[in-house]
Every structure is written in C-alpha cells, then in structure tokens.
C-alpha positions in Angstrom: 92.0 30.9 -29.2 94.7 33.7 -29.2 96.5 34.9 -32.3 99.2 32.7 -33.7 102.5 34.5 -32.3 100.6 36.3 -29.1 100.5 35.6 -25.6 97.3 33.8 -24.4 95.4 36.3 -22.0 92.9 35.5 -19.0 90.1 36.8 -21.7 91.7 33.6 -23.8 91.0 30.9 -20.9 88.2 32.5 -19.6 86.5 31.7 -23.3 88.0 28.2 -23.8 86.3 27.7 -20.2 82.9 28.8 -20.7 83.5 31.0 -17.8 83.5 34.7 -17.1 86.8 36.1 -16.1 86.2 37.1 -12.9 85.9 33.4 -12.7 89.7 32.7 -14.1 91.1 35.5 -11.7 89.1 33.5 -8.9 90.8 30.3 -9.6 94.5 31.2 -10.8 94.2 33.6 -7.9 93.5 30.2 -5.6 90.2 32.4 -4.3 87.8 30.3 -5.8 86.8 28.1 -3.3 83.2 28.9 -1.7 82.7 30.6 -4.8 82.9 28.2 -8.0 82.6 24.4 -8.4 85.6 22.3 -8.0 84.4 20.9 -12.1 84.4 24.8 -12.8 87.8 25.3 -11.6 89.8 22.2 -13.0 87.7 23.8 -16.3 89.9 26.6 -16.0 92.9 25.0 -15.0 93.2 22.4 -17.9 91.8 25.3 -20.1 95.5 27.4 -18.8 97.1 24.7 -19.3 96.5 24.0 -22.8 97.1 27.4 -24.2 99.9 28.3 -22.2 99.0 30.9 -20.3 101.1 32.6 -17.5 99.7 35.5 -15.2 101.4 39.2 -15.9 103.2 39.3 -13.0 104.0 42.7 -14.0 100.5 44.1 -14.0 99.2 42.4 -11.3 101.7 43.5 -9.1 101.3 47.3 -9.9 97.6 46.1 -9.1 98.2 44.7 -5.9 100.7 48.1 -5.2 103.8 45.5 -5.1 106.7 45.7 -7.6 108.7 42.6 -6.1 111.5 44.9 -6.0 113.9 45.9 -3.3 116.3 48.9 -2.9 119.8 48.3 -1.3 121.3 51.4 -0.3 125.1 51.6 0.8 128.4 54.0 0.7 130.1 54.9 -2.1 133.2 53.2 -0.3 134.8 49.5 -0.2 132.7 48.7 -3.6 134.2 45.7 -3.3 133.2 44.6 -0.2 129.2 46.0 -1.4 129.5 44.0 -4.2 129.2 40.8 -2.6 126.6 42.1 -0.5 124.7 42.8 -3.7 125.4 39.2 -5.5 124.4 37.7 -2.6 121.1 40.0 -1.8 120.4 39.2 -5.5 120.7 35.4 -5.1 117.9 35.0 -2.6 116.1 37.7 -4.3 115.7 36.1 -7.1 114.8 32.5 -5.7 111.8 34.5 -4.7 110.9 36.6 -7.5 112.5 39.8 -6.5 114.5 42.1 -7.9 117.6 44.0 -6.0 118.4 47.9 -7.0 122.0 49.1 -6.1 122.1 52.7 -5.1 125.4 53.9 -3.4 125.0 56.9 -1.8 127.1 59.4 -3.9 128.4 61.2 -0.8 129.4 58.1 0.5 127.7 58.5 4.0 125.4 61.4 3.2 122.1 62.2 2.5 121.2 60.5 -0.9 119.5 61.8 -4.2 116.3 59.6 -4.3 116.2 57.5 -7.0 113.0 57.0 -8.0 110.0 59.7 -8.7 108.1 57.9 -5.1 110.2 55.1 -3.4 107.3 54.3 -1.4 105.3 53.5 -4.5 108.4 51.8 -6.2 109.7 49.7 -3.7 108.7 46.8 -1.9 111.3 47.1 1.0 115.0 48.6 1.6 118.3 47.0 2.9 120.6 49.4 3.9 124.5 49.7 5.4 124.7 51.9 8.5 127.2 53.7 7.0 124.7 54.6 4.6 122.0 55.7 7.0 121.6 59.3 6.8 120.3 58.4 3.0 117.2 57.0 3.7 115.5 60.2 5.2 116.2 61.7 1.7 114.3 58.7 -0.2 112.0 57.9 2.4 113.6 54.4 2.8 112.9 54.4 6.8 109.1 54.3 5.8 109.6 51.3 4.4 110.1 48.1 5.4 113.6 48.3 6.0 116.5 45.9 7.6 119.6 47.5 8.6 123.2 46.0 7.8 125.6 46.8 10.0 123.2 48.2 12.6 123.3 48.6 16.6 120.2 46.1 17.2 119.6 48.0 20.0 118.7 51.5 18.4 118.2 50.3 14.5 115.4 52.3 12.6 115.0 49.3 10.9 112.5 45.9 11.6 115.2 44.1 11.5 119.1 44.1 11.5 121.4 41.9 10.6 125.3 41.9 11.7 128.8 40.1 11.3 130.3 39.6 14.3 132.8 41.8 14.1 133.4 42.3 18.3 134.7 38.6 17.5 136.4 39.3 14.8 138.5 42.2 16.5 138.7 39.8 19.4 141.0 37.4 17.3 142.7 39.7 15.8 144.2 40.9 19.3 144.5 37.6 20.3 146.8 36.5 17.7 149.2 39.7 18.0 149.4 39.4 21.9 150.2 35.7 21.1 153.0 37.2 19.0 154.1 39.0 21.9 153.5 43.0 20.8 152.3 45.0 23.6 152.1 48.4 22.0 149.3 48.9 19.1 148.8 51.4 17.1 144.7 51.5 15.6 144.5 52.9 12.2 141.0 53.9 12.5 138.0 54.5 9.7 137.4 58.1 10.2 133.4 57.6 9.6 130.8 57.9 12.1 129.2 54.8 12.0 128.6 51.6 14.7 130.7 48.8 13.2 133.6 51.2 13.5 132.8 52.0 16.9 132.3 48.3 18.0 135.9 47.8 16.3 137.3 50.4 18.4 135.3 49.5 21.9 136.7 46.0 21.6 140.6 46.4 20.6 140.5 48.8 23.7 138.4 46.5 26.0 140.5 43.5 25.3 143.7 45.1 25.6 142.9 46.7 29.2 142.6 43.3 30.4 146.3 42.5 29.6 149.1 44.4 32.0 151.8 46.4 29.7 149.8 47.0 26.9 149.4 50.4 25.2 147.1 51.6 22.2 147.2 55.0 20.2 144.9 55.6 17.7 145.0 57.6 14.2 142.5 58.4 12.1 141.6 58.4 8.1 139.6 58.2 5.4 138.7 54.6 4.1 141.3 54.9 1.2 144.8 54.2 0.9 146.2 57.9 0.1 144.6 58.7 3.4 146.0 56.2 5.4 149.7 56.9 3.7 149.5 60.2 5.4 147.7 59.0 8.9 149.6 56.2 9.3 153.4 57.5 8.2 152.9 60.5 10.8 152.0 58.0 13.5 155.1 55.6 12.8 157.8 58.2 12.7 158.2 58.2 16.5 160.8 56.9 18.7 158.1 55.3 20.8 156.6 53.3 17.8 154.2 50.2 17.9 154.8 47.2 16.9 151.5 46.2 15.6 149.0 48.6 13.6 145.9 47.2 13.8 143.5 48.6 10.7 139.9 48.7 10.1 139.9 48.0 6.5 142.4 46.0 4.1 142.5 49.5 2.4 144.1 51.5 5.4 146.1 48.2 5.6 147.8 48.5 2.4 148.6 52.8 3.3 150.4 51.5 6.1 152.8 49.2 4.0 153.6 52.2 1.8 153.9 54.7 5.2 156.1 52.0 6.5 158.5 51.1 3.3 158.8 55.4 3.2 159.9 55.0 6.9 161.9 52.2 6.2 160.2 49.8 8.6 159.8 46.8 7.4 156.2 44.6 7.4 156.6 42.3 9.6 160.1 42.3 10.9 159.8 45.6 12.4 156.1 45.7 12.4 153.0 43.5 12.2 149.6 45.1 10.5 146.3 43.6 10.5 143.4 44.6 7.9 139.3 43.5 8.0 137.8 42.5 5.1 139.5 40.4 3.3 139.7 42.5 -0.1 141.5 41.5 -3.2 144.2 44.1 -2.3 144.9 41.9 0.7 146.7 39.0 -1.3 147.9 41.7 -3.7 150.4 43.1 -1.4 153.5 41.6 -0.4 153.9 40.4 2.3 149.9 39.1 2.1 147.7 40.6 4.8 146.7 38.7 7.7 143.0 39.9 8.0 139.7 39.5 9.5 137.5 37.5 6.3 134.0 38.9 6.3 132.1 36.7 4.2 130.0 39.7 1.6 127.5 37.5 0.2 126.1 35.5 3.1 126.0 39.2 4.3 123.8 40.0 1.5 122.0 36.6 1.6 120.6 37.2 5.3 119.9 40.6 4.6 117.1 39.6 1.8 116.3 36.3 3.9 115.4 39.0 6.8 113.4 41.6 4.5 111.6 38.6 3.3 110.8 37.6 6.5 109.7 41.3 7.8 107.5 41.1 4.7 105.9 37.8 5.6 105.4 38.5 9.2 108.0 36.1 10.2 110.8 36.6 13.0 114.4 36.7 10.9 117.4 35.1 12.5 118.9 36.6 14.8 122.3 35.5 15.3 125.4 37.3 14.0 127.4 35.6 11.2 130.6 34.2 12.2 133.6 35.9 10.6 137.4 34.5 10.5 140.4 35.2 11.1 143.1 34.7 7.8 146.6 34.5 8.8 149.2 35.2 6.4 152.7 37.0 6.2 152.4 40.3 7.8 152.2 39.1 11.3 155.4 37.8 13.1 156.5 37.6 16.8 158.2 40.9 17.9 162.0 40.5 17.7 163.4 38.9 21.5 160.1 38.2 22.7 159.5 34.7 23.1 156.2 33.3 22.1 
C-alpha cells in the first residue's frame, strides 16, 4: 500500500495485484488483450480502483512525445476580437484534455519570436489567423499540424482551414445601404495584406458593379482608430463625398465618427458607416454601429474541433460559419431618396 498522504503509483497496483507492472501498463493502457487473462486484468482493475490510482498523464505524454497542448498564434491587433477566439478554442480544448497557448505575434503580422526552446517537441498542433501567418516559419508552426483561421482554402499551408463567411457578410452589408438608397461608397479599408481583407474588398466591388450609378473609392489605414481619423477625415473633405463609408473593422468605424464630427458631417443624416466585428466599441459610440457580428468563440470552437479532427485522421467540417448582420443607428436612407 502507498504512504498515507502519497499518490498511489502503478508500482502500488501492480503489488496489490500480484502482477508485474508491465502487466498494469498492459491493462490501464487497454493493450492487454492476447496478452493476460481477463481474471488477471479485472485483478488489476479492482486493485486501481481501490487505492485510487490515476495514470500521470503528464509523464506519459512526454513518453508518448504528446503534451496535449496546442499553440494559437494571432496578430497583436483587434485583441478583442482574438479573445473570443481563444475562450472558445479553450472550451473545446479542454473537453478533450488540451490545453491552448496564446501567442500574439508582437509585430502584429510579422515574423514571431518562437516561444518555446522546440515547438515541434512542445506542441501538439497550431491554430493560426492569416493575419498572423508569416509567424509560423519563425516557430516552425507550418511543420506542425496546423489549421488556418481566416485562410484562402484554396492555397492554405495548413491541413485544414476554417472561415466565417465574410463574402456574405460584406454581401448584406451592401445590400442594406443600396436598400437605403446611397449610391456612392467610400471603403475604409484594413491596410494589412491578408485574404479576409481582400475577400472584403473583392465583394463590396463585385456587388456594387452589378448596380447602374454606383461609385466606390477606397482609403486605406491601419486597424486603429488614430489611423482611420486621419484616412478617413482626408477622404470626406471633398465636394464629391459618399454617402456611405463602409469599414472593415468596428475600429476604423469609430475613426470615421470622429473624422466626420471634425468635418461637421453628421452620422447618419449626412452619412451612413458600417463596421465588421461587432466590438464593444460598437455599442459604445453614439449613434450605435450597424455592423457585421462575427461570432469569436464558435470561431475558436471550430478551429480546435478541426485540429482535433486533423489529429484523429478525420475530415473537419467544411462549411463557413454564418455571420449577421446588426442593424442599429448609424444607417439611414440618404436624404430625398425614397426607399
């Protein structure tokens, strides 16, 4: 019997059995069969069972070269947003007896420090944002089994990817502001190289070619609202100005209200502005952004469902989750157009 106050060990069973301990790893490993007696291993079992015992999952892990733990790599931007990613990565993670490790890129969308001494020998698999990309060269993340967030599915580095339909998202977007009746759009665009931002832009154009009289200029920034101040308030301060700005982030969003109240044009009599997200910042401002809501955690939720699956040999879903479209106060029909 073990010490009074210490765990039991395999040693511990493997004496209260009669057995050998090569025989306790053969049955609590479920490898016994063919090799001991059914008696011999409900021996062990009830033997387990009455002192307590519980593998190290610990040590068997490092034995078996698995850690049950899984790096999520993303930008250093919209934290907020990569926070629910996180919860929700964690969630499934731990259902199965993984654990998640945050690492934002510091540069945001650049090569990353690695984090550990080998991430190879560390890691069981990596989830990573596109926008994040270029940092898994510099930790050897793409020799891992890897699913990519936020990926083209067509040239992804990774087993799997997993992506919010965010063509659909940008499709109701436009919708709802030609419903309004504005013709002439102004896209406050992310200035980061990275494929959601390029779908976002590819499908604001596309669906506005397809309606007569419409026009679209674009402007570029940072993902930050000091960035879009400046982007936004030297695109407005035209005679020729839009009468929608339609932003890819609820951060650029909010730089345009503070452009616009410097121009003195007001949100949404004199102009309508559209975010993606769905931040906290978007019921923060006044009036409340209509946005595109990207749900963060089911993000993160099929991310780890897919990495589980690329680690089981199964086939992940495939299907993009469904984002919505939240209407609020800083959309409205452009003055004399009737809707």
């Amino acid at each position: 019997m073990p010490r009074a106050g210490t765990r039991p060990t395999s040693r511990d069973v493997a004496r209260a059995a009669g057995v050998s301990q090569a025989a306790v790893s053969l049955v609590l490993g479920d490898k016994w069969r063919g090799r001991v007696s059914e008696a011999t291993a409900e021996r062990v079992r009830e033997a387990a069972r009455t002192l307590g015992y519980r593998p190290n999952l610990a040590a068997r892990n490092l034995r078996l070269g698995r850690t049950r733990t899984v790096l999520l790599v993303v930008p250093a931007l919209t934290t907020e947003f990569f926070a629910g990613v996180y919860t929700g990565a964690a969630r499934v993670a731990s259902q199965h007896g993984f654990g998640v490790v945050l690492y934002p890129s510091p540069e945001g969308i650049g090569p990353a420090r690695d984090p550990f001494a080998s991430a190879q020998a560390a890691l069981d698999g990596v989830i990573a944002s596109s926008m994040a990309a270029e940092a898994l060269t510099a930790i050897r993340g793409d020799q891992l089994p890897l699913v990519m967030l936020d990926s083209d599915p067509e040239g992804s580095v990774g087993a799997a990817t997993v992506n919010l339909d965010i063509a659909g998202g940008v499709r109701q977007v436009t919708d709802h502001l030609l419903g309004l009746g504005h013709r002439h759009f102004l896209h406050l665009a992310a200035d980061v190289p990275s494929w959601t931002f390029e779908v976002r832009a590819r499908e604001l154009a596309a669906r506005l070619r397809e309606v007569p009289g419409t026009s679209l200029r674009t402007a570029r920034s940072a993902i930050s609202i000091k960035g879009a101040v400046a982007a936004a308030e030297a695109a407005l301060a035209c005679r020729d100005r839009p009468t929608a700005v339609v932003c890819d982030d609820d951060q650029l969003a909010a730089g345009v209200y503070k452009a616009a109240r410097r121009l003195g044009v007001r949100v949404p009599d004199d102009l309508s502005v559209t975010g993606v997200d769905d931040l906290a910042v978007a019921t923060a401002i006044d009036p409340e952004l209509t946005t595109v809501r990207l749900d963060a955690e089911l993000f993160g939720e099929r991310g780890m469902g897919a990495l589980l699956a690329v680690l089981e040999g199964r086939a992940p879903l495939a299907d993009d989750i469904p984002v919505d479209l939240v209407v609020r106060g800083s959309t409205a029909p452009v003055r004399g157009a009737s809707v």
